[in-house]
C-alpha positions as CSV (number, residue, x, y, z in Angstrom):
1,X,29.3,66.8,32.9
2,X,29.0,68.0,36.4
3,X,28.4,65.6,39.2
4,X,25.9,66.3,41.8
5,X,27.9,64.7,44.3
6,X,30.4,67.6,45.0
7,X,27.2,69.0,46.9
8,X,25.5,72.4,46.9
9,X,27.6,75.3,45.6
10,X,25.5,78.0,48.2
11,X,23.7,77.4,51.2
12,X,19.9,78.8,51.8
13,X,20.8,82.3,53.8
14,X,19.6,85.4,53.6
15,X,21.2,86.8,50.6
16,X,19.8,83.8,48.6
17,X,16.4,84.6,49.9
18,X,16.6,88.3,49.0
19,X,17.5,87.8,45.5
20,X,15.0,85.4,45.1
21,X,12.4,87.3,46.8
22,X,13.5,90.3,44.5
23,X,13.2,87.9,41.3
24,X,9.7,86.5,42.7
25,X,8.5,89.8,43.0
26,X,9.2,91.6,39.5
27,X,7.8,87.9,38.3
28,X,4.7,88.8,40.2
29,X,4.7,92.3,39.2
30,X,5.0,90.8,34.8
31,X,2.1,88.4,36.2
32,X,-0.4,91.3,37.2
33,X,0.6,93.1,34.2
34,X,-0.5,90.4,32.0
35,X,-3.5,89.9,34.0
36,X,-4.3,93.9,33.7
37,X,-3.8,93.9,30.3
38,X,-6.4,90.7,29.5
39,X,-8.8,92.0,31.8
40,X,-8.7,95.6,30.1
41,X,-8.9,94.4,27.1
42,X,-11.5,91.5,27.1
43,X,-14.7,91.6,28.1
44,X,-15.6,89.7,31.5
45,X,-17.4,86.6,29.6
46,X,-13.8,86.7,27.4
47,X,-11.8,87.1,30.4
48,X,-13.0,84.2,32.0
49,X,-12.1,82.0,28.6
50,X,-8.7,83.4,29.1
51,X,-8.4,82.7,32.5
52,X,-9.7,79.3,31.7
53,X,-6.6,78.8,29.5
54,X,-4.5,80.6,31.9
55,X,-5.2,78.1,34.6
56,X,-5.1,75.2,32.1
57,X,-1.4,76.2,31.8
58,X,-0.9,76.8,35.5
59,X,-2.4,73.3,36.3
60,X,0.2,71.4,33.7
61,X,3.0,73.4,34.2
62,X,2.4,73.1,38.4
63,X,2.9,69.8,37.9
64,X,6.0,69.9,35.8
65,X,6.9,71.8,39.1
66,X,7.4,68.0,40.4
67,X,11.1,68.0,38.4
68,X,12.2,71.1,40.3
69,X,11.3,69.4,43.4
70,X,13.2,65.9,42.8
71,X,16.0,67.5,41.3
72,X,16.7,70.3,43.9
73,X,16.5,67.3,46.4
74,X,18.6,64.9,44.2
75,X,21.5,67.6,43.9
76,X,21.3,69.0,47.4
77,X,21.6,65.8,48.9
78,X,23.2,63.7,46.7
79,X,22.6,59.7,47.7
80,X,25.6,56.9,47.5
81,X,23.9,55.3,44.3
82,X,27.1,54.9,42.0
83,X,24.1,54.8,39.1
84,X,24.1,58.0,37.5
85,X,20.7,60.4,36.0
86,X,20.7,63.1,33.8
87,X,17.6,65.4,35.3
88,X,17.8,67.7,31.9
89,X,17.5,64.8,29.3
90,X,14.8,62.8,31.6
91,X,12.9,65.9,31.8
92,X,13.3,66.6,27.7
93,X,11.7,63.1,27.2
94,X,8.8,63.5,30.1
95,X,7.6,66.8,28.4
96,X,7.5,65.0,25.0
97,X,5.7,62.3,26.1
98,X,3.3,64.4,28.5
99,X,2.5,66.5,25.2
100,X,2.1,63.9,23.2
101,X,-0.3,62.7,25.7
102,X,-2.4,65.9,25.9
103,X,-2.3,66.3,21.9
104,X,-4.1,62.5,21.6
105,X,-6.5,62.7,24.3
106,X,-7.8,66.4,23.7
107,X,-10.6,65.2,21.7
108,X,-12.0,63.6,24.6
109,X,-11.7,67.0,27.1
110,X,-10.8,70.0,25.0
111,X,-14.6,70.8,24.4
112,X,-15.2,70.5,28.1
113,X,-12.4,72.9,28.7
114,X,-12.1,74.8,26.2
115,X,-14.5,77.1,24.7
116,X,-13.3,79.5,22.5
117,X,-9.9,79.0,20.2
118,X,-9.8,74.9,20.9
119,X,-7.5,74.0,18.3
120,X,-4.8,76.5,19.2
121,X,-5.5,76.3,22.6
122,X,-4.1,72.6,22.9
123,X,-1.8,73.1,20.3
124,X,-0.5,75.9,23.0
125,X,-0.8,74.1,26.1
126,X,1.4,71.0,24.4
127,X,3.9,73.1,23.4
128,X,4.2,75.0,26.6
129,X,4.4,71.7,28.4
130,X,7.2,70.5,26.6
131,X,9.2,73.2,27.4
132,X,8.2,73.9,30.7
133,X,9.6,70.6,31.8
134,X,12.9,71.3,30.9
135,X,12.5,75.0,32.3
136,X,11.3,73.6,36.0
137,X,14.4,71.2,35.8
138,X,16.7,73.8,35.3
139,X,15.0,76.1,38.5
140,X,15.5,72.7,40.6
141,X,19.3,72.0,39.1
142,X,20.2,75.6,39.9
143,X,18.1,75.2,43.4
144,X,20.7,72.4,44.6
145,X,23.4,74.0,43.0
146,X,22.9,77.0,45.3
147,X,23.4,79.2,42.3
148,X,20.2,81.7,43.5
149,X,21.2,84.4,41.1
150,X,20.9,82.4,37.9
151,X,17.7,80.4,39.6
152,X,15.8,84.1,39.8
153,X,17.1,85.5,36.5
154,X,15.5,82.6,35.2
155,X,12.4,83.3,36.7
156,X,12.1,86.5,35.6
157,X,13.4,85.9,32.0
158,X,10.3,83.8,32.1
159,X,7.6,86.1,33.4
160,X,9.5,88.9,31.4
161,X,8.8,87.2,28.0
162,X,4.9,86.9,28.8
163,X,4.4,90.4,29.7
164,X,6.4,91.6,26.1
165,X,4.1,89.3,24.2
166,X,1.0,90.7,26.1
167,X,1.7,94.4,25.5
168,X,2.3,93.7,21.9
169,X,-1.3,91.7,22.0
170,X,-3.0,94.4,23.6
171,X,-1.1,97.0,21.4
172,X,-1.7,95.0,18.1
173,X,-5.4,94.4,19.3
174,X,-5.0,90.7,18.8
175,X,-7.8,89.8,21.4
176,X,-8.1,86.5,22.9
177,X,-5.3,84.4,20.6
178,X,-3.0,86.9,22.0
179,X,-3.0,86.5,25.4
180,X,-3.3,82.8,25.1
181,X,0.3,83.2,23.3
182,X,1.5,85.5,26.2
183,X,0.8,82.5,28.7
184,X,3.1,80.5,27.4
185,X,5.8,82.8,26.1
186,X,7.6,82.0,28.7
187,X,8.1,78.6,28.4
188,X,11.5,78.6,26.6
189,X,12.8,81.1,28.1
190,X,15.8,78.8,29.6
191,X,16.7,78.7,25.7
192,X,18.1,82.5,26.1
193,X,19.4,81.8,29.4
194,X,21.4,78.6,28.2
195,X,23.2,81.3,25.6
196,X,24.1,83.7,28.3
197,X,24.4,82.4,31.6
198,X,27.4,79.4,31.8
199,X,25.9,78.3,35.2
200,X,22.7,77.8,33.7
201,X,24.7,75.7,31.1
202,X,26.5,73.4,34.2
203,X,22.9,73.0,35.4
204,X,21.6,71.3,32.3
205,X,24.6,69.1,32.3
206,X,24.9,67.8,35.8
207,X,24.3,64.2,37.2
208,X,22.7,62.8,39.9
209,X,23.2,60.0,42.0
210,X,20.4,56.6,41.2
211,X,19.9,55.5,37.9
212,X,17.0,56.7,35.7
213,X,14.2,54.6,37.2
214,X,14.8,55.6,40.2
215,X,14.4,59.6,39.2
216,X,11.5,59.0,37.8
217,X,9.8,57.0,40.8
218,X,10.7,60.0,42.7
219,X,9.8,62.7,40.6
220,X,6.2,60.5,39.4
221,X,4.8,61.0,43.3
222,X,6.3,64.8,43.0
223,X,4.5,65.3,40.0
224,X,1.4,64.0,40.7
225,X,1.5,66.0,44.2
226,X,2.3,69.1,42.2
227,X,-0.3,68.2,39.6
228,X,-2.8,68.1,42.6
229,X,-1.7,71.1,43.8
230,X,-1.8,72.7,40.8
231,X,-5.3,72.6,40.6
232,X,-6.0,74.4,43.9
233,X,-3.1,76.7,42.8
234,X,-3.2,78.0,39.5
235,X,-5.7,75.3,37.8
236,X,-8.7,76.0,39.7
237,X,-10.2,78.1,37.0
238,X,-10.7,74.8,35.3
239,X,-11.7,73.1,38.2
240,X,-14.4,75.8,38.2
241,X,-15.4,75.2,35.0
242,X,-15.4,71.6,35.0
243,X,-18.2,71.8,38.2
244,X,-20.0,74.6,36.2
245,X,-22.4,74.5,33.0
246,X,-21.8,78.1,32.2
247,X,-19.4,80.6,34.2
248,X,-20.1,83.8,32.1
249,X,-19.6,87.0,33.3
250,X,-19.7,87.1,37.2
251,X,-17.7,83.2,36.6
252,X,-14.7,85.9,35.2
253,X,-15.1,87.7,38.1
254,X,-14.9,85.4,40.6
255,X,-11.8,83.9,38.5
256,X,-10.3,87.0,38.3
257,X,-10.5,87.9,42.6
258,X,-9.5,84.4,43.6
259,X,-6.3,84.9,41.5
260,X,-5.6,88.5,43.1
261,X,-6.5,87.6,46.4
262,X,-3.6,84.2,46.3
263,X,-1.0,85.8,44.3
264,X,1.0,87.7,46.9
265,X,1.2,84.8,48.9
266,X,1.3,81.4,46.3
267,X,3.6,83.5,43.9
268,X,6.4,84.1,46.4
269,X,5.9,80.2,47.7
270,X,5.5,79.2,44.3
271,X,8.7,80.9,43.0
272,X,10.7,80.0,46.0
273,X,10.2,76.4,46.6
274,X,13.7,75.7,45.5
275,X,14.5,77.9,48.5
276,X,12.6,76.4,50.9
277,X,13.4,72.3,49.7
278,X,16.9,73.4,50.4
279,X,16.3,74.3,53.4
280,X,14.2,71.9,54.8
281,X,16.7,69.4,54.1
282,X,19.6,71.3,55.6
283,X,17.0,71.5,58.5
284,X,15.9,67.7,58.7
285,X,17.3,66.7,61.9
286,X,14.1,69.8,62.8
287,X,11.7,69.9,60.5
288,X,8.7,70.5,62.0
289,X,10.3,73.8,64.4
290,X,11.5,74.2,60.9
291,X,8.1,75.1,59.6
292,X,7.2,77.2,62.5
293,X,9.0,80.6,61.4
294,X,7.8,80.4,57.8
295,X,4.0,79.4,58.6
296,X,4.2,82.4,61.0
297,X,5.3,85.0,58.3
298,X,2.3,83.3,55.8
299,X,-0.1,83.6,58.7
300,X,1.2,87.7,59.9
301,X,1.2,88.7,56.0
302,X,-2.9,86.9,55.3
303,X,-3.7,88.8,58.3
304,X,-3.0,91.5,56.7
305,X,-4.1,90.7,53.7
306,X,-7.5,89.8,55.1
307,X,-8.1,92.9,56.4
308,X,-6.9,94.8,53.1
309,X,-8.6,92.6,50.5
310,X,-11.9,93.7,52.7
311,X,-11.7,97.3,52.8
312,X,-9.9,97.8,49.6
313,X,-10.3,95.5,47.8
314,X,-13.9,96.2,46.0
315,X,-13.0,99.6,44.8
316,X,-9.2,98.2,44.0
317,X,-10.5,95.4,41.6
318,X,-13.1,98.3,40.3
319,X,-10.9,101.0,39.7
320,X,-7.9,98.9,38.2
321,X,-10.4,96.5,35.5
322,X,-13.2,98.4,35.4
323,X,-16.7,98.9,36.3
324,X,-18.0,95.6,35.2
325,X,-15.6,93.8,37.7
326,X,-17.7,94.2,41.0
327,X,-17.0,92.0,44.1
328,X,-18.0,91.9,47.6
329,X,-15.3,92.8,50.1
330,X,-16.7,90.2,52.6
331,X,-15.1,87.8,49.4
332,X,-12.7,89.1,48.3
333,X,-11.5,88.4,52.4
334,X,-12.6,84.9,52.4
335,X,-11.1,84.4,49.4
336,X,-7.9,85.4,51.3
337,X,-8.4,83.4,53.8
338,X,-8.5,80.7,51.4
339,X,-5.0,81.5,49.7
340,X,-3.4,81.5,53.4
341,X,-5.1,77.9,53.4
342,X,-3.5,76.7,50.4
343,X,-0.1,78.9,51.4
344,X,0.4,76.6,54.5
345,X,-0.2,73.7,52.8
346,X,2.3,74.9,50.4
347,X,4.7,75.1,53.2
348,X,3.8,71.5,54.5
349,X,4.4,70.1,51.5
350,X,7.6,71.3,50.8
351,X,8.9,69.8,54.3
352,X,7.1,66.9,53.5
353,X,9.0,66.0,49.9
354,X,12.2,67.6,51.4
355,X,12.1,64.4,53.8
356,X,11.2,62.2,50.7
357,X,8.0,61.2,52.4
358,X,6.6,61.4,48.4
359,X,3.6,59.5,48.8
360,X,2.5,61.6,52.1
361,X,3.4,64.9,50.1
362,X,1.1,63.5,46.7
363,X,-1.8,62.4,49.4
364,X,-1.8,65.4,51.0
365,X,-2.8,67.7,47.7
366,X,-4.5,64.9,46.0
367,X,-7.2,64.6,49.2
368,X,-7.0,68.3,49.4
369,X,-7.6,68.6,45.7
370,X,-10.6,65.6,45.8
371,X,-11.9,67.4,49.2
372,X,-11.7,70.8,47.3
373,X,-13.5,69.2,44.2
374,X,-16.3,68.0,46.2
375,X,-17.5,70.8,47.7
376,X,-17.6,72.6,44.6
377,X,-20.5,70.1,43.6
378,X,-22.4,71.5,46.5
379,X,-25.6,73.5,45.5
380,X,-24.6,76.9,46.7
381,X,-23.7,79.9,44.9
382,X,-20.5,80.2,42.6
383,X,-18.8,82.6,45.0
384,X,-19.7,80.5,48.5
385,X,-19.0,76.8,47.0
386,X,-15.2,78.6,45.8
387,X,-15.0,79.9,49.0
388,X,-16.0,77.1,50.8
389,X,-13.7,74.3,48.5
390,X,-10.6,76.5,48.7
391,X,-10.5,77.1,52.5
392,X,-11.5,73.1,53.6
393,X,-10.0,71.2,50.8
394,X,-6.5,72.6,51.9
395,X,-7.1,72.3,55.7
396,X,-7.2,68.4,55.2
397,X,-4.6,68.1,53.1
398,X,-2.2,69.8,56.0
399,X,-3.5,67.6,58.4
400,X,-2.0,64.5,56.3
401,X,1.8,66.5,55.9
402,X,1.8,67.2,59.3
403,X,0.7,63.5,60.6
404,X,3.5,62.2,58.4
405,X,6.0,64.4,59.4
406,X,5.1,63.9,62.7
407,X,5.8,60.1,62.0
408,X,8.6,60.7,60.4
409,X,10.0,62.6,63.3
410,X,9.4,59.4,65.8
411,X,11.3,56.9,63.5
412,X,14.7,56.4,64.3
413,X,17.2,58.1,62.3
414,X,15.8,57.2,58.8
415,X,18.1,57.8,55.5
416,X,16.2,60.9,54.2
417,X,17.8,60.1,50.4
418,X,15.5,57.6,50.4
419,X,12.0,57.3,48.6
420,X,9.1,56.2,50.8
421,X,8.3,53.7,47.8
């Protein structure tokens, strides 16, 4: 099996960046497509069901996104341990216990979630699970590795078989059930890659340095960071309907513009997180300057953003799903204003776990995500409380990164392999 302490095969440069950013984009583009399809073909009252089930699955498998974090760190920066992990295996047995988790306790929330479809809803999002952890394990292996090619054919094998399952849905006219299926089509899609790609093959095999327990202490604070995050991220649909008695029609709506308003930004940062752990360990004699020229790019592009999502964005949303999707264009820009919120602290987080500061990193989105949760309960409309949750709960939550990077920074020369345990 391959070791992880021969080191990372590529270094984060531009070319790596380009051919993710080319990956994270034609995922992006299958993700719209998806979402264009649903909302043509449902009605807004069933799109927002979807979308419930859509962020259900975004909130579970974000924090399965913990594995890719603590293994692209393990196998960039190997440690001295002479113990030995296998990320691949671990993360086979964490999505079989994580399913069998959701499976026994759905009785207690599947009514409160789900609406519509219940049984093959859960049955859907435990499956999904389960193979999404190995999925996320394989993007971090390949991360480390510095194999960027195989890390964004991945990606897009992923958001490739989603889009094929929706068309025949919407073809077929299998409503609802079929989108559900599209969502988590791609789930196994590292199956197909493990047949045709032999350095996707040498990812599931390799070895890190520390024993098992010591993985998993590492990868439990990334998860439940990434869990936390999740919810801002692509599990705020449940969020919204966990703080709501009935979302109905304008609840699709508002679902449907907070997740075109964050897309251009959270995909990319979502997809490349491998990308930018790797390079903020490469960097982490500088981390904070680090930050400076990505936050600057988030900040120049939601500026622009802003100022589109305003102008265009009502007759965009109207034109593209259809007359019964109507939103303001003052919201649809403080919605984006929101997503470059929860894009910085997507940028501070990743410096933050890059320099093992884990419990910082899962404090940061967990008070962003409590913060976030809060405000929701406040007795203003749907579209001002989302508005107002998305753009303060994620302000706090960058304040704690930043203070502990800041600490970290003023200690003398730590061993960044470490966990802050």
């Amino acid at each position: 099996m391959t070791d992880a302490s021969a080191g990372p095969a590529g270094a984060v440069n531009r070319a790596s960046v380009v051919r993710v950013a080319v990956a994270t984009a034609m995922s992006a583009l299958c993700g719209y497509a998806v979402l264009y399809l649903a909302a043509r073909d449902l009605e807004p009252a069933g799109f927002s069901v979807f979308g419930v089930f859509w962020g259900a699955f975004g909130l579970v498998s974000g924090a399965a996104f913990g594995l890719l974090q603590e293994t692209t760190r393990e196998v960039r920066h190997p440690g001295t341990d002479p113990a030995q992990t296998h990320p691949a295996r671990v993360a086979a047995g964490v999505g079989v216990v994580a399913a069998a988790v959701l499976a026994a306790t759905s009785p207690l929330w599947s009514a409160h979630v789900f609406v519509d479809l219940r049984a093959l809803s859960v049955a859907l999002l435990c499956g999904g699970l389960a193979g999404f952890c190995i999925h996320t394990t394989l993007l971090g292996a390949l991360a480390g590795m510095g194999r960027w090619s195989e890390y964004g054919a991945l990606m897009v094998t992923d958001a490739a078989l989603r889009v094929v399952v929706a068309v025949a849905a919407f073809a077929a006219g299998w409503g609802l059930g079929g989108y559900l299926w599209a969502s988590v089509a791609g789930a196994f899609s590292w199956l197909l890659m493990l047949l045709v790609s032999p350095a996707t093959r040498a990812a599931a095999q390799i070895r890190t340095s520390g024993g098992t327990a010591t993985f998993l202490r590492g990868a439990g604070h990334s998860i439940a960071a990434a869990g936390a995050s999740a919810v801002l991220v692509m599990g705020f649909p449940v969020l919204l309907q966990a703080t709501s008695r009935d979302l109905g029609a304008t609840g699709g709506v508002v679902i449907l513009a907070v997740t075109l308003t964050r897309a251009p930004l959270l995909v990319p940062l979502t997809a490349m997180q491998g990308n930018l752990i790797a390079h903020f360990v490469d960097q982490r004699a500088h981390r904070l300057k680090a930050l400076l020229g990505p936050a600057a790019l988030v900040g120049a592009l939601g500026a622009v953003g802003v100022v589109l999502a305003g102008v265009f964005g009502p007759w965009l949303l109207r034109e593209a799903f259809g007359a019964q999707y109507r939103a303001d264009g003052i919201l649809l820009a403080w919605l984006t204003v929101a997503a470059v919120a929860i894009a910085l602290l997507t940028l501070t987080g990743a410096a933050t776990v890059a320099a093992a500061l884990h419990r910082a990193y899962a404090a940061g989105w967990v008070i962003a995500t409590v913060a976030a949760t809060l405000l929701l309960l406040l007795p203003l409309d749907l579209e001002v409380r989302t508005v107002v949750a998305l753009l303060c709960g994620p302000l706090i939550g960058i304040g704690v990164h930043l203070s502990a990077l800041a600490g970290r920074r003023r200690d003398a020369a730590p061993t960044y392999a470490a966990i802050d345990d």
